[in-house]
C-alpha positions as CSV (number, residue, x, y, z in Angstrom):
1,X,80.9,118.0,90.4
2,X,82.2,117.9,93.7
3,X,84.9,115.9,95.0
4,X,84.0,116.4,98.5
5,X,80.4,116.0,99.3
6,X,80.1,117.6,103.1
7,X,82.8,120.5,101.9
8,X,81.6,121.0,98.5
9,X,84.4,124.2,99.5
10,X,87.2,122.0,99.9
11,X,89.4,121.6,96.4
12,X,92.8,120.6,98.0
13,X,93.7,116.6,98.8
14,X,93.9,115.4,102.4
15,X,97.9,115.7,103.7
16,X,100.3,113.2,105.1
17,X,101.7,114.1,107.9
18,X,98.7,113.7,110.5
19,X,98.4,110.0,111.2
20,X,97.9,107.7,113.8
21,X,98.3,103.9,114.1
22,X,96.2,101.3,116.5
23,X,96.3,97.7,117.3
24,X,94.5,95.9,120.0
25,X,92.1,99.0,120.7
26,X,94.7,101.5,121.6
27,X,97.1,104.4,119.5
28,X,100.7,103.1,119.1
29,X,103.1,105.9,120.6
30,X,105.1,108.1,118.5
31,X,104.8,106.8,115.2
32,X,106.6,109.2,113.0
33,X,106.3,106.9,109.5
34,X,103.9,104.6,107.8
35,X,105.1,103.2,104.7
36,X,102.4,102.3,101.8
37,X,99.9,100.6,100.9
38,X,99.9,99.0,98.2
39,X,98.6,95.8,96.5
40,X,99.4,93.9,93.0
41,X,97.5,91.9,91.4
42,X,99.4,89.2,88.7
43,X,98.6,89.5,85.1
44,X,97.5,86.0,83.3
45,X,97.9,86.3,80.0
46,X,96.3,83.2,77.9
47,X,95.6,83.0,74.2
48,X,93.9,80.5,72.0
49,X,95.9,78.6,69.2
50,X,93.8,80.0,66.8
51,X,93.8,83.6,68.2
52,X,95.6,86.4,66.5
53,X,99.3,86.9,67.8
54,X,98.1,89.2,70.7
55,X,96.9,87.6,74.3
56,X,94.1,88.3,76.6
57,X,94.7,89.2,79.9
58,X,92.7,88.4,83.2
59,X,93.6,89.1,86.6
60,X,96.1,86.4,88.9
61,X,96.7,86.4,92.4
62,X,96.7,89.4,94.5
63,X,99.8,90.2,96.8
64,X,99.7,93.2,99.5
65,X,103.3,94.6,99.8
66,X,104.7,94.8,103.4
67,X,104.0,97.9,105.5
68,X,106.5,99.4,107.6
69,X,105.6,101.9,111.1
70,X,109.1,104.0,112.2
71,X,108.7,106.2,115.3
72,X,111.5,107.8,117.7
73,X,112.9,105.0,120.6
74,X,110.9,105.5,123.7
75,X,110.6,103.6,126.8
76,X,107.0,102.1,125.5
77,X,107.4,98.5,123.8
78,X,104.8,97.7,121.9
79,X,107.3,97.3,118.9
80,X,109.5,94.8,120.5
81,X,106.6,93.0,122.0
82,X,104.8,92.4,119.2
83,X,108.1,91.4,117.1
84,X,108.9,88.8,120.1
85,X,106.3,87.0,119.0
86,X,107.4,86.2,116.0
87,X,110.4,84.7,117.5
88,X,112.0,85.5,120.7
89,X,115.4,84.0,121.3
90,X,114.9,84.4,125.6
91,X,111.9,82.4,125.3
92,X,113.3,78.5,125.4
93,X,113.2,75.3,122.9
94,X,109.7,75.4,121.6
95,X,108.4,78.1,122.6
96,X,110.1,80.9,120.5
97,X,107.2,81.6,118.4
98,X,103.3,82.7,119.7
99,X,101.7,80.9,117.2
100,X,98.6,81.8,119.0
101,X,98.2,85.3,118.8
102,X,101.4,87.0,116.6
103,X,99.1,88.2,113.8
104,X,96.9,91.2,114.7
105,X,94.5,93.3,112.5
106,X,95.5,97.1,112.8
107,X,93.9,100.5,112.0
108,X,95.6,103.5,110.0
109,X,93.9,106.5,110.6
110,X,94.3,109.7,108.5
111,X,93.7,113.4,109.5
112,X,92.5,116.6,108.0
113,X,94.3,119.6,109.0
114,X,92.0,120.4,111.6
115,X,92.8,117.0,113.2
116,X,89.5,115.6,112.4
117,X,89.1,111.8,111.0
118,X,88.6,111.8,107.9
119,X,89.8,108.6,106.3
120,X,90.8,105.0,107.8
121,X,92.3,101.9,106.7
122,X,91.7,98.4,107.8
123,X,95.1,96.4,107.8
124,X,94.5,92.7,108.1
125,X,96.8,89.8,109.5
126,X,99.6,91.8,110.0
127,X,102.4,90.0,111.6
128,X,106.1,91.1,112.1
129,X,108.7,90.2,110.0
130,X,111.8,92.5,110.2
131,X,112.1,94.5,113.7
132,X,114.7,97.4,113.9
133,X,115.8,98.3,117.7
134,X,117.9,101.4,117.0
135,X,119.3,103.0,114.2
136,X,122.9,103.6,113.4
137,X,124.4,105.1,116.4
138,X,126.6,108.2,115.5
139,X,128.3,110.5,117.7
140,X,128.4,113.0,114.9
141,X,125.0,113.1,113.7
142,X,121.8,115.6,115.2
143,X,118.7,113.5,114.4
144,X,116.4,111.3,116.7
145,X,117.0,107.7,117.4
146,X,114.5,105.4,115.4
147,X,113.2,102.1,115.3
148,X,110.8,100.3,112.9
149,X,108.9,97.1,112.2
150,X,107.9,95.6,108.8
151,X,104.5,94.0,109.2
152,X,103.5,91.6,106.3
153,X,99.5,91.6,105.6
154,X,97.0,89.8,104.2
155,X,94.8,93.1,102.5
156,X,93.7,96.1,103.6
157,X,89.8,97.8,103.4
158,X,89.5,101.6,103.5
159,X,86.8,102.3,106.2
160,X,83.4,102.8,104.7
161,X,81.8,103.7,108.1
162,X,84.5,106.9,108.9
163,X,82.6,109.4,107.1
164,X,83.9,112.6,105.5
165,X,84.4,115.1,108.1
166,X,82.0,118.5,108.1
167,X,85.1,120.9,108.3
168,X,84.4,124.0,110.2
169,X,85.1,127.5,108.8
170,X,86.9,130.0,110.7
171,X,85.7,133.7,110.5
């Protein structure tokens, strides 16, 4: 059977390394590294007094592991404006957290090598929790300056509507 149902041709797995991110409608510049997704779900083990020595298991409460974007330091903000407001020490007595909009839903997108969609991710609730300006600074190092966000979640939904992409064949 087929794994891929447009390219019944296709054997190999979709690659990492063409990705983009998005929150509030537009691609987030320059991001060079998502981190995982991933979700656990607690085991609840129980057992009866007159069960045998062994326990059943059912499924707890699920937890979504924190995601974290790293991309090069650029003039754009959208890192530091989004982790400002979580808490933003300029802002005044009160008024250091936007309680009102510091959560946004965002959208990981995941391309085939021909730089067609092919799969997408739904991240919910995402709000910043740990915000990196700039790495170590080194005078002896040759590597690009990064920064990074960690953005705890609520879940995550792969896209059901981004359908498999008809690859074309070169001749």
């Amino acid at each position: 059977m087929a794994q891929f149902t447009v390219n019944p041709q296709r054997f190999d797995p979709y690659k990492n390394f063409k990705f983009r991110v998005k929150w509030d409608g537009k691609y987030v510049a320059g991001v060079s590294k998502v981190g995982m997704l991933k979700r656990t779900t607690e085991v609840v083990k129980h057992r009866e007094g007159g069960d045998p020595s062994s326990s059943r298991k059912s499924p707890g409460r699920t937890e979504y592991d924190a995601i974290t974007l790293e991309r090069g330091v650029t003039h754009d903000l959208e890192f530091e404006k989004w982790a400002n407001k979580v808490w933003n020490f300029q802002s005044g007595l009160g008024a250091e957290v936007s309680l009102k909009d510091f959560r946004k839903d965002i959208i990981i997108e995941i391309y085939n090598e021909a730089g067609q969609l092919a799969i997408a991710y739904k991240v919910f609730r995402c709000w910043v929790s740990e915000f990196q300006a700039a790495a170590d600074l080194d005078a002896n190092a040759n590597a690009v300056l990064i920064q990074h966000i960690k953005l705890e979640n609520e879940g995550f939904e792969r896209d059901a509507e981004t359908p498999e992409p008809s690859e074309p064949i070169l001749t």
